[in-house]
N, C-alpha and C positions, 0 to 999 in steps of 0.2 A: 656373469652372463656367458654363456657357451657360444661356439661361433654357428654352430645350427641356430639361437635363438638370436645372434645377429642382426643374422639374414636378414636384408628389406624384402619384406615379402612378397610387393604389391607385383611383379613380373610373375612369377611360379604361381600366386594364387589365380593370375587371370589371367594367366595363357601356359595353357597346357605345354609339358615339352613337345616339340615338334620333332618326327623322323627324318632320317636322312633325306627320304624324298621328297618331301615336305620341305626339306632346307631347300634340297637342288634347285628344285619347280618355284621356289621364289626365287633364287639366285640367280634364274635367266630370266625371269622376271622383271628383276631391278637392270639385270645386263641390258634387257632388248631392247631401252628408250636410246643409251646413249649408240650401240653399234645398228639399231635401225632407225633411227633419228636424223634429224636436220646435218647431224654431223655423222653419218653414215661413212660417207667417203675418206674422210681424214680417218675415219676410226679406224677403219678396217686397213688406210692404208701404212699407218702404225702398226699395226696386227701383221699384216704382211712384212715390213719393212723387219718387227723381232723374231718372227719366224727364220726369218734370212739369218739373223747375226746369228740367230742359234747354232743354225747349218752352218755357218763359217766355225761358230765356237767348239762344235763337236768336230769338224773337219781338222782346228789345229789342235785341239786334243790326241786326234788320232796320231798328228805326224810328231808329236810329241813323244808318243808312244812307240813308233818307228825309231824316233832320233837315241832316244834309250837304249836299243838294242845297239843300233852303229856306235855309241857312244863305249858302252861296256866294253865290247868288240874289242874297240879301234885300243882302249886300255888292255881289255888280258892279249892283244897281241904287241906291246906296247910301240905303237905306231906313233910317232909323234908327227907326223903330217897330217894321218888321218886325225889323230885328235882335235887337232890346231882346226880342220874344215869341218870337226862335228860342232867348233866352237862359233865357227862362221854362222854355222846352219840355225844355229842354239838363238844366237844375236836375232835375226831373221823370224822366227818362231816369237820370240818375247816381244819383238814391238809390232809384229801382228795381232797378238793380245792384246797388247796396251790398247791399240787404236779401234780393234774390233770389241773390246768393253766399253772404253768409253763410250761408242757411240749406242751401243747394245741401251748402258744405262741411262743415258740420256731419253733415250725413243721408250722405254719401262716407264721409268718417273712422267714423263709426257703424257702416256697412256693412265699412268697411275692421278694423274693432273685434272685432264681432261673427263675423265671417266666419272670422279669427284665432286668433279662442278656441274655435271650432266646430274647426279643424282641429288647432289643436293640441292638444285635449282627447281628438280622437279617434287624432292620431299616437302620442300621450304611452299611450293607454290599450294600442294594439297592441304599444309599447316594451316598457313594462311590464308584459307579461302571460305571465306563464305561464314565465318562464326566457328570456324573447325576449331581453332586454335582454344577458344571461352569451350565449346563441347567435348571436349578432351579431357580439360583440367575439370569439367563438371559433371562428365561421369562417372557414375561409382563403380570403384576397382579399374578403370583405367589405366592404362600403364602411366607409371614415371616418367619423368624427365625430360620429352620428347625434344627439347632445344640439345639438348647433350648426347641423344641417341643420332641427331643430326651432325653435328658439331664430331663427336668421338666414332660413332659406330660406325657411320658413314668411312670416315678416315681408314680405320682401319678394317674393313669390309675391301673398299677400293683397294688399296694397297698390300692387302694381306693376299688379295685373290689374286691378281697380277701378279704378284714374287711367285706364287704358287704354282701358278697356270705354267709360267716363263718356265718353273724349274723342273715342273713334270714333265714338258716337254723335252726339254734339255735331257733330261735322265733318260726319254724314251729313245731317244735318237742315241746318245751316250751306252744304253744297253745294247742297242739291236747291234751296235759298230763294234764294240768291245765282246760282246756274245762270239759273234764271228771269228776275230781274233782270235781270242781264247779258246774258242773250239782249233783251232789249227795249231795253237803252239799245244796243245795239253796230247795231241798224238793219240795214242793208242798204246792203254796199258794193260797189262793182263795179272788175273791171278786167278789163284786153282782155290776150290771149293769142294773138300775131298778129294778125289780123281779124276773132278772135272774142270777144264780150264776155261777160263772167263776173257775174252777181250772188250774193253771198255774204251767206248771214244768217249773225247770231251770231260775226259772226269774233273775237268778242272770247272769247267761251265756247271755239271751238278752241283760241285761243291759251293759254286758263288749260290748259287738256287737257294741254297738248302740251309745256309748260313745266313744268308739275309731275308728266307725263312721267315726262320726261327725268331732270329732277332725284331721282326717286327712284327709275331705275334706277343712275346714276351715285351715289348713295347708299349704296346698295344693293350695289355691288359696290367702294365704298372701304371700307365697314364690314362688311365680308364677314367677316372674322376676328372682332369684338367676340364674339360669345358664345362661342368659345374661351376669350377674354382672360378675361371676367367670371365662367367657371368655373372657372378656373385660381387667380383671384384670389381666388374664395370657398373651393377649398379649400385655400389654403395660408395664409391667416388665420385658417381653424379648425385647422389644425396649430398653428398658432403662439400661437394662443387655450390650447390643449390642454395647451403645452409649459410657457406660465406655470403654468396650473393646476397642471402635475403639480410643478411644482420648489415651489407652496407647499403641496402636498400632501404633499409628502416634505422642508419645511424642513428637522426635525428630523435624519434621517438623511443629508444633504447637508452640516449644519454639522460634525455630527460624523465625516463621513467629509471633512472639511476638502476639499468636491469642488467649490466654487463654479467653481473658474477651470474647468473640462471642463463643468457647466451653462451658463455662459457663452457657451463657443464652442458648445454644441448650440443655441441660443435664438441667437445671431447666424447661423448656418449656415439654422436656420428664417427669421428674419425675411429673410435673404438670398434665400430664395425666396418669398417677401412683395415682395420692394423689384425683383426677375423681373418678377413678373407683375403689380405696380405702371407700371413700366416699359413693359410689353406695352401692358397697355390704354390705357396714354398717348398710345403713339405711334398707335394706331388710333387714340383720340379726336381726337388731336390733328388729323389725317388729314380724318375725318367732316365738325370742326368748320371747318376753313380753306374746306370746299365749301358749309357750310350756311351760315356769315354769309356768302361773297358772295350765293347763293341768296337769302337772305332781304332783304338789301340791294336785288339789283337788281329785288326785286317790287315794292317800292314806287316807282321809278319808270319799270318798263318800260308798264305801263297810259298813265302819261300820255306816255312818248314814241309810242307807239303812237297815243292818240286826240289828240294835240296838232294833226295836221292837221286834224282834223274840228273842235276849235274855232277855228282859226283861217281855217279856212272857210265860219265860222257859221252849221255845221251843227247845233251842241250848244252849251249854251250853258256859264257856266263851272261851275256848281250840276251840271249833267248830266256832267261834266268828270270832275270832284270825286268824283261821285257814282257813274263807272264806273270811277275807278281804287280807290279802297276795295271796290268790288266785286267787281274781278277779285282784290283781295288776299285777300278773304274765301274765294272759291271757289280760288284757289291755297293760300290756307293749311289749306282743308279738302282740300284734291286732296295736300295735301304730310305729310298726316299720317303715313305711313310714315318719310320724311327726316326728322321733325322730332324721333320718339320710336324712331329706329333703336334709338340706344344702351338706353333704357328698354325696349326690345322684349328686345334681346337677354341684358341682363340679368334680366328676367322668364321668358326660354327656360331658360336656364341653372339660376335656381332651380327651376322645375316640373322641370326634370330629373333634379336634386338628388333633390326632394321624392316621385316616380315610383317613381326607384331604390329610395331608401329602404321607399316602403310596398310595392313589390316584394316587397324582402327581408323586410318585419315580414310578408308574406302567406304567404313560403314558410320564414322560421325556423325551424330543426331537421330541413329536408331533408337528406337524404343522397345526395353523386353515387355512383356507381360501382354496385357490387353489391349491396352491404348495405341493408336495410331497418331502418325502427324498430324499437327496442326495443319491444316492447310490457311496457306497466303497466296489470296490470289489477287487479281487486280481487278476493282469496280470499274462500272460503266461512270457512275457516278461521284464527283468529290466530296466522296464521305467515308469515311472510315468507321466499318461495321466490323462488333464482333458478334458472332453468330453459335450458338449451342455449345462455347469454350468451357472445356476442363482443361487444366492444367497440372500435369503428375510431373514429381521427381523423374528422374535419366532412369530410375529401374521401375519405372510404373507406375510408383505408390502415388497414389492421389495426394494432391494438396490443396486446389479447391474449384469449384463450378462458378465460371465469372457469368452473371448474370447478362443478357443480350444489353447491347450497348450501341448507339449509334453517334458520331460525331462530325459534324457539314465542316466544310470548309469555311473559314473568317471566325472562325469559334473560339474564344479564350478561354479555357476549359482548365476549373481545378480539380485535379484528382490526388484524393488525401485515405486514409483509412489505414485498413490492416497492413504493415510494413511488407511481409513478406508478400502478400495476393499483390501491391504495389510494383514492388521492384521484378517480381517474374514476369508480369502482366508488361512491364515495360519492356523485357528485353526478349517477350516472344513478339508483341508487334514491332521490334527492333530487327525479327527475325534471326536472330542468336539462341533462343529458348524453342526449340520443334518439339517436346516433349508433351503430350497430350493427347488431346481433340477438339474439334467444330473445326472452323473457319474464321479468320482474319481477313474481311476483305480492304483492301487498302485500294487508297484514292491514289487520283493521278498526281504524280508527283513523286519523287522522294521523299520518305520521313527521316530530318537531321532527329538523330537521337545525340541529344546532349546530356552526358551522365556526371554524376558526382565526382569525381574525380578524371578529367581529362587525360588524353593521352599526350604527354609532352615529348617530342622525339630530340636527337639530338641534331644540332645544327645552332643557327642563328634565330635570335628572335624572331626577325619576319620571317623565318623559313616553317618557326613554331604555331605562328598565327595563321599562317595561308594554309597550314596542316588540314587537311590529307593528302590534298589535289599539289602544292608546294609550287604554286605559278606565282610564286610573290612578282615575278618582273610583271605581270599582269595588271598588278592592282598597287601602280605605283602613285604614292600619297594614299589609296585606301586604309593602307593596313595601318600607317601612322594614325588617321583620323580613328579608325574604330577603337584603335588602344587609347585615345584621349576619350573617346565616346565613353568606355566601360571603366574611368577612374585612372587610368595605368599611365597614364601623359608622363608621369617621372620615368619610365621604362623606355623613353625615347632615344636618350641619349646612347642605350645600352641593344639598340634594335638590330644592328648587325655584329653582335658580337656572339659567342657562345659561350656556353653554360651549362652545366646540369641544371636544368630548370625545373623540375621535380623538386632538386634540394634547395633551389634558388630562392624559389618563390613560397609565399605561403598560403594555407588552402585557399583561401578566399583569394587571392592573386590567382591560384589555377582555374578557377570557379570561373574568373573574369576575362582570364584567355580566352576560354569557351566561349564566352557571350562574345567575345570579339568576331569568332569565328563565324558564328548565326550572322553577326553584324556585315561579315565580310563576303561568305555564300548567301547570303538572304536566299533561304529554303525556303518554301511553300508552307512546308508542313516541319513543325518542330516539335519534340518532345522531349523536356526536361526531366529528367530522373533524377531528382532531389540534385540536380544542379545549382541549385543557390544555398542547398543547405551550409556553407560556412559562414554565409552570411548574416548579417542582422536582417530584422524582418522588413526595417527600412530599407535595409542597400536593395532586399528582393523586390519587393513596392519599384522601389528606382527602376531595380534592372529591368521588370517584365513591365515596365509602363512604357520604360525605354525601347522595350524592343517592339512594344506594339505601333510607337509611332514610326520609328524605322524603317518598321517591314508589317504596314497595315493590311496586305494582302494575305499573309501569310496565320495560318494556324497556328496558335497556340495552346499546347496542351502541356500543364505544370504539375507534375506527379511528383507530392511529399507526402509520406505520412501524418506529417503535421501542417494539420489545415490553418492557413495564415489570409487575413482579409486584403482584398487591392478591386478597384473600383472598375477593372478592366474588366475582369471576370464575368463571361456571360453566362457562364452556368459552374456550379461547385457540385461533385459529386463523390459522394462518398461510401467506401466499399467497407463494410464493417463483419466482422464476426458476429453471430449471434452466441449465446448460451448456452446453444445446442451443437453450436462448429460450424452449422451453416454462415453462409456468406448473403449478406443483404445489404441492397445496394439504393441509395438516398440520392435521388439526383433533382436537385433544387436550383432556380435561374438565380444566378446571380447580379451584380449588380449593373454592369454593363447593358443596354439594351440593343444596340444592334453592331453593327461591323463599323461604322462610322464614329461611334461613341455618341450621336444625336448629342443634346445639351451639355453632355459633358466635358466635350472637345476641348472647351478653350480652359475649363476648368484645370484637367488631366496636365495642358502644354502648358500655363505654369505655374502646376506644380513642381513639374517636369525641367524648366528652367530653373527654378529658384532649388531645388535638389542639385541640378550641375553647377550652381554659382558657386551653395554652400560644400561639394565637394563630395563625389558618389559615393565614398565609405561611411558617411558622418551617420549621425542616428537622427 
């Protein structure tokens, strides 16, 4: 495999490269929440506070560049008093350094801190908002990784652009002081051109120009590839970031699908396009770097072969010598700041591009290309939940199918069973995480708890997992215990303030029962089950949803499995089926239930309902 055929593609295919202005114009973008924000004043007065240490840093540069000359001096005249007070001066100068970097880096890193947390507080809240984080991963071509474009890009975005900011300034101030200089020690030289005589000021100041030039268009155009390489390279280390995650996210069913050896070769296959674009960037840098140490090499002594004639014609003396070739290094090494922070540039383009893309997509999340429009969800006058003229397309338009008009009252035990897929998208657009389509969803008053097949188990403590999402456990003190005895889980008492990966901890049907704990513990209005009981037996289901209707008898229930299973609660069973033609036809027949009270059946259902908790909620 080539490192072109590498390449993870999914960045380059769906998002065009972006121009410089392009970059700029989002880079003050992402700048202007944190320096016009809530934290406006601190920001800027960090901003102000490294402006200052710059002007102190270039001021003792300057007298650095002073003390050189009296130093040389004080030697070709060999003055040993005067030396002994340029050693005084010398001391003086270096712990003004010390004290003026340290605090220099401290107020950088702070800025570099701060600036961090502002964006990623504000990437994290777009991520997470409103279903963005589910329409991201389930649009087609979407970008990658977006927890590691948070996580890395963000990092180094913030910190790349600070160091850069900090040091362009420094060079500019470092030039215009050293410019100066250097034009008054370089004099006025002449030469003849035929029979004509030439005087030149400043020759010394063109030749810094004209050398650092050079050198950083020839910089410039051997490191023309790096920001390729160092977005190549970031996203195929959050692949490969990705890949571990997921293999310890599915230990469990890996060991026992005895699948190690094929995760092996997938995670060498990844890291192989890691050890690519590892490769890649090497050979640029390697490239850059072979031009920038001779570069930097021959600065420090092209100054003095340049003015060596002028002291050995005692024009300058060796202090003024000394004192022009540190000069012209200072104004070439501020003239050379492109060459010197190519590579750091490039990878700073690379991340804001990343970081761009991304809040792009968190901007336009849940668009739809093609024909189709949003679903709309709006709110009834009435507690019923109606869908109204719904299609439902895939994220790039394609249709997937026309759900027939639908109406559901509130107190309604309602099963909905049939085509898997029309099931589970149908669930998660009146979830309002699926906006891909058209008609209308009009939803009842109320919240709908959507409870799905697989709950979200976070980390913390048992009761911190069961009071999950709202996490008021001190609220619901003795609830949360009773509801985990309610749904089976009573042995899980002892272990309720402890933690755990609960994910790996529990098994499906334990997660399944967290979730009903949950229902048990918010008692929702309106609930809807997305094949939440499916790890169960079709008894524990019967238990569960008998159990929760007498719980929370006020409350809707609506039980979406593909697979239609009988329970006596059930006021209406309806069922969404494919025809033979691809059409969708829709069977909605009462069930066995007759009204919201259960009429005659009541004491029947309670106990059942009893004699199912004596013999033990898992049992058959």
């Amino acid at each position: 495999m080539s490192e072109q055929q590498a390449r993870e593609p999914a960045y380059g295919d769906a998002h065009a490269a972006m121009t410089l202005t392009m970059v700029m114009r989002g880079f003050f973008g992402l700048a202007a929440p944190y320096w016009n924000g809530d934290r406006r004043l601190r920001a800027w007065a960090l901003t102000g506070a490294i402006l200052a240490l710059g002007v102190l840093q270039v001021t003792l540069a300057i007298r650095l560049n002073l003390w050189s000359a009296d130093l040389f001096n004080a030697v070709e005249q060999r003055s040993g008093s005067a030396l002994l007070a340029q050693m005084g001066i010398f001391a003086g100068i270096v712990i003004s350094t010390m004290l003026v970097n340290a605090i220099h880096l401290r107020t950088k890193r702070s800025i570099q801190l701060e600036w961090r947390q502002s964006l990623s507080e504000s990437m994290i809240a777009a991520w997470m908002h409103d279903g963005n984080q589910f329409r991201l991963e389930a649009t087609a071509g979407g970008l990658g990784n977006p927890d590691a474009r948070i996580a890395e890009d963000v990092r180094i975005a913030t910190e790349a652009a600070v160091e850069l900011a900090n040091s362009l300034f420094y060079c500019v101030l470092l030039l215009v002081s050293f410019v100066a200089i250097l034009w008054t020690l370089s004099g006025v030289i002449s030469f003849e051109i035929g029979s004509v005589t030439f005087l030149l000021s400043g020759h010394m100041v063109w030749l810094a120009f004209l050398y650092a030039g050079a050198g950083s268009l020839l910089a410039t155009y051997i490191g023309r590839h790096l920001v390729h390489a160092a977005d190549w390279r970031q996203t195929v280390e959050a692949n490969f970031r990705y890949g571990l995650v997921r293999g310890r996210d599915n230990a469990e069913s890996i060991a026992m699908a005895r699948s190690e050896s094929d995760e092996r070769r997938s995670l060498s296959k990844l890291f192989d396009a890691v050890a690519a674009a590892w490769r890649s960037q090497t050979q640029g840098l390697q490239r850059l770097i072979l031009f920038t140490s001779a570069y930097s090499t021959l600065a420090g002594f092209f100054p003095i072969l340049v003015s060596a004639p002028r002291f050995l014609a005692g024009e300058i003396s060796l202090g003024g010598l000394m004192q022009t070739a540190q000069a012209f290094q200072q104004a070439t090494g501020a003239l050379s700041w492109p060459v010197d922070n190519f590579a750091r540039l490039a990878e700073l383009r690379a991340s804001l591009e990343r970081i761009i893309a991304l809040d792009a997509d968190l901007r336009t999340a849940g668009t739809v290309s093609g024909e189709f429009a949003h679903i709309t969800r709006t709110a009834g006058l009435t507690k019923c939940l109606q869908l109204r003229h719904l299609t439902l397309t895939e994220p790039d338009g394609r249709p997937i199918t026309r759900v027939p008009d639908l109406e559901i009252s509130a107190g309604e035990r309602v099963m909905l069973s049939g085509d898997a897929r029309t099931i589970a998208v149908l669930c998660k657009a009146i979830g309002g995480v699926w906006p891909w389509g058209s008609g209308e969803i009009v939803l009842p008053a109320g919240q709908i708890f959507v409870s799905p097949a697989t709950p979200y188990l976070p980390g913390g403590t048992l009761r911190q997992v069961v009071s999950y999402p709202a996490r008021t456990e001190a609220d619901h003190a003795g609830a949360i215990e009773q509801c985990l005895t309610d749904v089976g889980l009573g042995y899980l008492l002892g272990r309720i303030d402890g933690t755990a990966d609960w994910e790996q901890a529990l098994s499906p049907q334990e997660v399944q029962q967290i979730g009903v704990a949950r229902l048990l513990l918010h008692h929702p209005e309106w609930i809807l089950m997305d094949r939440a009981t499916s790890a169960m037996t079709e008894a524990a289901e019967q238990k569960t949803i008998l159990m929760l209707a007498e719980r929370l008898p006020m409350a809707t229930i609506i039980v979406a499995d593909p697979r239609p299973w009988e329970s006596e609660i059930f006021t209406r069973r309806i069922t969404i089926n494919r025809s033979s033609a691809g059409d969708v036809v829709m069977q909605d027949l009462p069930g066995s239930g007759r009204d919201n009270d259960f009429g005659p059946q009541r004491q029947n259902l309670m106990g059942k309902l009893l004699n199912w908790t004596k013999a033990g909620f898992g049992g058959n």
